[in-house]
C-alpha positions in Angstrom: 60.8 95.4 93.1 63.6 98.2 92.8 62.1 101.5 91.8 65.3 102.9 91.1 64.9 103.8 87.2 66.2 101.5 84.6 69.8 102.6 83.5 70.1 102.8 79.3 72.3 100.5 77.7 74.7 102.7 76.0 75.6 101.1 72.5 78.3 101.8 70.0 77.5 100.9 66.4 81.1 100.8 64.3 80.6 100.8 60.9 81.9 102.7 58.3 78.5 102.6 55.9 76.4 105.3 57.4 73.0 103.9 56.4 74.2 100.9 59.2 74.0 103.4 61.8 70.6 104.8 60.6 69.2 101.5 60.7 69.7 101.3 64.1 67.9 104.4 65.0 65.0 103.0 63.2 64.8 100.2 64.3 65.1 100.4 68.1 64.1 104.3 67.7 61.0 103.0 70.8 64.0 101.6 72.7 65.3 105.1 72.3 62.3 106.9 73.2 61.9 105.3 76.2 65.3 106.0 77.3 66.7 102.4 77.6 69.0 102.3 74.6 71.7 105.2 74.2 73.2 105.0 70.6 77.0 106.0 69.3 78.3 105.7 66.3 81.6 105.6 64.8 83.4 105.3 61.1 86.3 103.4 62.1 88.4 101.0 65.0 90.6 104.6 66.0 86.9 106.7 66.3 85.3 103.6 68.5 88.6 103.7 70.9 88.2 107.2 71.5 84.3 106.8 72.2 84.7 104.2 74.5 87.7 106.0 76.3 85.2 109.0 77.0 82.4 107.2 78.1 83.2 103.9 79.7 79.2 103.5 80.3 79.3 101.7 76.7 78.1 98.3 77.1 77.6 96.9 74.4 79.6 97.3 70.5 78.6 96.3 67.2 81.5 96.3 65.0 82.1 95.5 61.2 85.6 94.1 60.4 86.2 95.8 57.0 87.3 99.6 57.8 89.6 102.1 57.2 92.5 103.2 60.2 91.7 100.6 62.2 89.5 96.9 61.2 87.6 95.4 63.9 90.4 93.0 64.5 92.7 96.1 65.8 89.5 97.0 68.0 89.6 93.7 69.5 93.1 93.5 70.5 92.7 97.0 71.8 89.6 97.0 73.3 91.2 94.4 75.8 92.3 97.1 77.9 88.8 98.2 78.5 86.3 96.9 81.1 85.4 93.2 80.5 81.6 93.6 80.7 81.4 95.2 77.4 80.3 93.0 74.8 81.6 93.0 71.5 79.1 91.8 68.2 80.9 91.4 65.1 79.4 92.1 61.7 80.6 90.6 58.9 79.5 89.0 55.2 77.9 86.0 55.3 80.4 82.8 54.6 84.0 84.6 56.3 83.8 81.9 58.6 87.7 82.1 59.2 87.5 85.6 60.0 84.3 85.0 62.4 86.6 82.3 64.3 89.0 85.1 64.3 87.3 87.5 65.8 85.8 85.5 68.4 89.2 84.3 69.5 90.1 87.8 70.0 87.0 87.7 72.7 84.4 88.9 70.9 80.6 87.7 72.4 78.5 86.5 69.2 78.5 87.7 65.4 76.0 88.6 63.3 76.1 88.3 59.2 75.6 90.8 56.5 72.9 91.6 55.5 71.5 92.0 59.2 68.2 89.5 59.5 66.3 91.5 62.4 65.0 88.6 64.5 68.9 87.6 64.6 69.7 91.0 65.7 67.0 91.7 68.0 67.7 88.3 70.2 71.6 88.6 69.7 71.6 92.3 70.4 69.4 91.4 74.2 71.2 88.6 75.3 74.6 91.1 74.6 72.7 94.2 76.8 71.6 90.9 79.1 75.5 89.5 80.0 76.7 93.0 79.6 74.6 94.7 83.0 75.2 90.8 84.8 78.5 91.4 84.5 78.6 94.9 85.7 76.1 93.6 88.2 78.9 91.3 89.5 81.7 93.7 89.4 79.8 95.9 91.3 78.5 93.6 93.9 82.3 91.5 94.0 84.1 95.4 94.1 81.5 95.8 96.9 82.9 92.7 99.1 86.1 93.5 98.7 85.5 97.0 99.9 83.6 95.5 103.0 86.1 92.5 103.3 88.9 95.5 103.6 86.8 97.5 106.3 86.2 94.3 108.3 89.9 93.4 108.1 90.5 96.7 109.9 88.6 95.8 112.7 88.7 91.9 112.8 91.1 88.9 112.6 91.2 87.2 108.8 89.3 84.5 110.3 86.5 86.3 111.5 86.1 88.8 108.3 85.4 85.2 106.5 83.1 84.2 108.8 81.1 87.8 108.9 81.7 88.2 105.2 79.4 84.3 104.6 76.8 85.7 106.6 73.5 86.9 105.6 73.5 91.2 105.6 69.9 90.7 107.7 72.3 88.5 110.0 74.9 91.2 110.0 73.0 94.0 110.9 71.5 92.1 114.4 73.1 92.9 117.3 73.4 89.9 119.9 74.5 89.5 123.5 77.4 87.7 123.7 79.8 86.1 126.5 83.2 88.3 125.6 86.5 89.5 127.1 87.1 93.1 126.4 90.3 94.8 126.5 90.6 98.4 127.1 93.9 100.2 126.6 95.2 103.7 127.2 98.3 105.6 126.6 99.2 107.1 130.0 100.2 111.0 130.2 99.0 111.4 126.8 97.2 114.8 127.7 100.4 116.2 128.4 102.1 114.9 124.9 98.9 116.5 122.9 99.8 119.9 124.6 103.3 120.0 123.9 103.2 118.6 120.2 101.8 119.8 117.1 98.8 118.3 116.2 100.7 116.8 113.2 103.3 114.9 115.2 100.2 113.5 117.4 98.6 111.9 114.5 101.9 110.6 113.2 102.6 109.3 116.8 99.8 107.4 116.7 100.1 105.9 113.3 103.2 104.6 114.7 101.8 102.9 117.4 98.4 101.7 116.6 99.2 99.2 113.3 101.7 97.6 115.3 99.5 97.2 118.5 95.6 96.4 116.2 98.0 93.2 115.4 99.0 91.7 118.0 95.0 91.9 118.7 93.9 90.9 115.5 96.8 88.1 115.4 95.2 86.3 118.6 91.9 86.7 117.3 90.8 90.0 118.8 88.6 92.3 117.3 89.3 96.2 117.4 86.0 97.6 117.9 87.0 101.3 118.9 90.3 103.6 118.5 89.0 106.4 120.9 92.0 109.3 120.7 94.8 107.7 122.7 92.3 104.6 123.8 91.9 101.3 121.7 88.8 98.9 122.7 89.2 95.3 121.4 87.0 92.2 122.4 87.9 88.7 122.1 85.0 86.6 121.7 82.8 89.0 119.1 81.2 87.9 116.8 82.2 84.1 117.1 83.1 83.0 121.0 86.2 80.3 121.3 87.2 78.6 124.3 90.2 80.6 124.7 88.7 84.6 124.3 90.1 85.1 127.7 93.6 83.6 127.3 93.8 85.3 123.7 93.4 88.4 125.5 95.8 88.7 128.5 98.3 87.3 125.8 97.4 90.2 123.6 98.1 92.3 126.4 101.6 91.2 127.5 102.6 91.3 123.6 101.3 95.1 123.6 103.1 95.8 126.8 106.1 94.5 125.3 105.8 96.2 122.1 105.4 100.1 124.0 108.7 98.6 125.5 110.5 98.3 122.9 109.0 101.4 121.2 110.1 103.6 123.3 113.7 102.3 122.2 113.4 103.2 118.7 111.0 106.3 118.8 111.2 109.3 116.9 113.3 112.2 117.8 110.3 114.4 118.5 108.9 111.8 121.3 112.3 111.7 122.9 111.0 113.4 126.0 108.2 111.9 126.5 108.5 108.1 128.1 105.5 106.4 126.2 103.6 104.1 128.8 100.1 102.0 128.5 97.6 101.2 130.9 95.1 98.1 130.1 92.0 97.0 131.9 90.8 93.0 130.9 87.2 92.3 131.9 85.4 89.6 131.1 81.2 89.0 131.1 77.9 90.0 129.2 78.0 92.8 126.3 75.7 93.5 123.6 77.6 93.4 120.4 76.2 94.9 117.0 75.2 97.6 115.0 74.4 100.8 116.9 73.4 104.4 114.7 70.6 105.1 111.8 70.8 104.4 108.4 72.8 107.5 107.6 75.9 106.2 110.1 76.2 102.6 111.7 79.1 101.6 113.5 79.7 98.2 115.0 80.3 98.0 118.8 80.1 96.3 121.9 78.8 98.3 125.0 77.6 96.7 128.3 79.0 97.2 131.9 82.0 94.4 130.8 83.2 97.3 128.9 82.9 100.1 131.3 84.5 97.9 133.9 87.3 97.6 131.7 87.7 101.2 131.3 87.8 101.7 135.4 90.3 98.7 135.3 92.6 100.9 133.0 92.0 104.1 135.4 93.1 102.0 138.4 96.4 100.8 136.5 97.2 104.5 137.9 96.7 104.1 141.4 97.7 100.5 141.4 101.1 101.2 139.7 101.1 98.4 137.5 100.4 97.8 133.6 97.6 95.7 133.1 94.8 94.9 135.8 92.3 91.8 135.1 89.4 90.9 137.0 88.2 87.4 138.2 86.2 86.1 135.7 89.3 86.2 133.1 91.6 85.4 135.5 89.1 81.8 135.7 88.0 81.6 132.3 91.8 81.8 130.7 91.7 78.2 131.7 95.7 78.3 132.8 97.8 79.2 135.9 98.4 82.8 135.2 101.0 85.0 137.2 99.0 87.5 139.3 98.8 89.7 142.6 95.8 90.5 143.8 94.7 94.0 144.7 92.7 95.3 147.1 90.5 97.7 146.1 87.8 99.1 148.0 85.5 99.8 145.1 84.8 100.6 141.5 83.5 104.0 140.1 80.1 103.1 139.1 80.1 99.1 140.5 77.8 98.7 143.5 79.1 94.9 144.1 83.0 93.9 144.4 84.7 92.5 142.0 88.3 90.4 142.2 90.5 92.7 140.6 94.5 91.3 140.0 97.6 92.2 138.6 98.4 90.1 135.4 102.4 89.6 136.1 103.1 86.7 133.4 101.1 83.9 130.9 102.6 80.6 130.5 104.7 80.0 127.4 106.0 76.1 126.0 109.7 77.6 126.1 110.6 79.5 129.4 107.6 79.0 131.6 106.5 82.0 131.8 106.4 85.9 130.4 106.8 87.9 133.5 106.7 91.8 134.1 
C-alpha cells in the first residue's frame, strides 16, 4: 500500500438556491473533516467557469440547469475546454427528461433529480469522485509515457523505444551483459576551436552537428548512449542484439564521415577557419549495458573494455592518419566483404593482448559496389 496521503476530491456545487450548497456541507461535513472532500460553491454557469479556471484541481461538478447569466447547458458547452477528467452531475426537476438527454449529450457523466434522494446522491456522487481520479490516474500515468517515450527517442531508434517502452520498469532498470558494437566518435582539434570561440558559438556548433549525426545512428538502429563534449558513444546491439549490429555500425560511420564532409561545405561563417574533422573507433565484444547511479540520478550506459577499446581506436585515428579504425571482431561479424587496410600497431594503451586493428576504407552498396574513402 501507498502511504502517500489521500488527495481531496475538490467539488463544485452550482446552484443558485443557497440552502443546496448547505446541504452539502451537512451532509458529507465527515468527508470534510477528514480532509477528503473540498467544497465550492457557485450562483451561476459565469461564477463556476471562473472557479474552475483558478483551480483546475476540481474534479467533480454538480450543476442545476435553471440559473441566471449562464444555465448549465452554457456550462456544458464551455466547460469542454476544460480537463476531461472532471465530471459533470446535472441537477434537475424530476420528469425534464428532454433536457436530461440534453445535458448528457453535451457530456455530462449521470444526473440526479430534484428533490435530491441521498442514497442516489451518495452512490452517484462516488462513482463521479471514482472515474474522476481514474481518469487523472491515466493522464498522469499516459503523460508519463510519453514523457519517457520522448527521452528514449533521444537516445534510441523508434524501434527500440517500442520495444523498451513494453517492457516491465523492474525489467528496465536491470542491467545485462550483452554482445554489442560500440562506436566512439570524436571531433578532432576541437580543443583548439573551444579556445578560440565564445562558449556560445561552441554550443551552437554542436547543435549543428550532433542532430544530424544521432540520426544517421539512430536511423540504422544505433543507440546514442553518451554525448561527452565533442565525443558521441553509440552501441549497436543494446538493448535488443540483430544479426547485423556490426554492419549497422561501420555504415553509420561512413554516413557520419560523409555528413562532416559535406558540413564543412555549408558551415557557418564563424567556423570558417576551422576545417571540422572526425575521428571514430568501431569495437566490437562484451559490455555491460544498464542503469548505473542512485535513485536521486540514473543514467543508462554501457561500459566494459569493448568501449574503452573503442575510445583508443578513435586516439589512434591520429597516428594512423585515417578516419575511422575497426578492429577484428567487427571487421568478422559485419558478415560482408568490407574495404580495409590493416594497421600495424604495436599495442593498445591499456590492452595487454593484440588486437587486429584495420582501416574501414568502403561498405558494399546494391548500386556502385562500394562507398570508398
Amino acid at each position: 500500500m501507498s502511504n502517500q496521503p489521500i488527495k481531496p476530491v475538490a467539488i463544485l456545487v452550482v446552484d443558485d438556491e443557497m440552502d443546496v450548497g448547505q446541504m452539502f456541507l451537512q451532509r458529507y461535513q465527515k468527508h470534510v473533516d477528514e480532509g477528503t472532500y473540498v467544497f465550492q460553491f457557485a450562483s451561476n454557469g459565469l461564477e463556476a467557469l471562473t472557479q474552475i479556471k483558478e483551480n483546475p484541481e476540481i474534479g467533480v461538478v454538480l450543476l442545476d440547469l435553471r440559473m441566471p447569466e449562464l444555465d448549465g447547458f452554457g456550462f456544458l458547452d464551455r466547460a469542454k475546454d476544460f480537463k476531461n477528467s472532471m465530471k459533470t452531475i446535472i441537477m434537475t426537476a424530476y420528469g425534464d427528461s428532454m433536457k436530461i438527454r440534453g445535458a448528457m449529450n453535451r457530456g455530462a457523466f449521470d444526473f440526479l433529480t430534484k428533490p435530491l434522494d441521498f442514497g442516489d446522491l451518495d452512490a452517484t456522487l462516488a462513482r463521479a469522485v471514482l472515474d474522476s481520479a481514474q481518469d487523472e490516474e491515466r493522464k498522469e500515468r499516459l503523460d508519463r509515457l510519453t514523457r519517457e517515450k520522448e527521452i528514449l527517442r533521444r537516445y534510441f531508434s523508434d524501434d527500440v523505444a517500442e520495444k523498451i517502452m513494453k517492457m516491465d520498469n523492474r525489467d528496465r532498470m536491470i542491467g545485462e551483459n550483452h554482445h554489442a558494437t560500440v562506436l566512439f566518435m570524436d571531433i578532432r582539434n576541437f580543443t583548439q576551436i573551444s579556445e578560440k570561440l565564445p562558449p556560445l558559438q561552441v554550443a551552437e556548433f554542436l547543435n549543428l552537428l550532433y542532430p544530424d549525426i544521432m540520426e544517421l545512428i539512430l536511423g540504422r538502429s544505433g543507440s546514442v548512449n553518451k554525448l561527452i563534449g565533442d565525443a558521441i558513444v553509440a552501441t549497436f546491439g543494446v538493448p535488443f542484439r540483430t544479426e547485423k549490429d556490426a554492419l549497422h555500425a561501420v555504415e553509420a560511420a561512413i554516413a557520419i564521415r560523409d555528413y562532416v564532409i559535406r558540413f564543412n561545405g555549408f558551415k557557418p561563417d564563424f567556423l570558417r577557419d576551422f576545417p571540422i574533422r572526425i575521428g571514430i573507433g568501431i569495437t566490437t565484444g562484451p559490455v555491460f549495458a544498464g542503469n548505473i547511479g542512485s535513485f536521486r540520478r540514473l543514467e543508462y550506459t554501457v561500459i566494459g573494455d569493448t568501449v574503452n577499446t573503442a575510445s583508443r581506436l578513435q586516439n589512434l585515428t591520429k597516428k594512423a592518419e585515417v578516419d575511422i579504425l575497426i578492429d577484428g571482431a567487427t571487421l568478422r561479424d559485419a558478415g560482408v566483404q568490407l574495404q580495409t587496410r590493416e594497421i600495424r600497431v604495436r599495442s593498445i594503451r591499456g590492452k595487454t593482448e593484440k588486437i587486429d586493428v584495420y582501416a574501414l576504407m568502403g561498405v558494399p552498396t546494391t548500386r556502385t559496389g562500394f562507398t570508398m574513402f
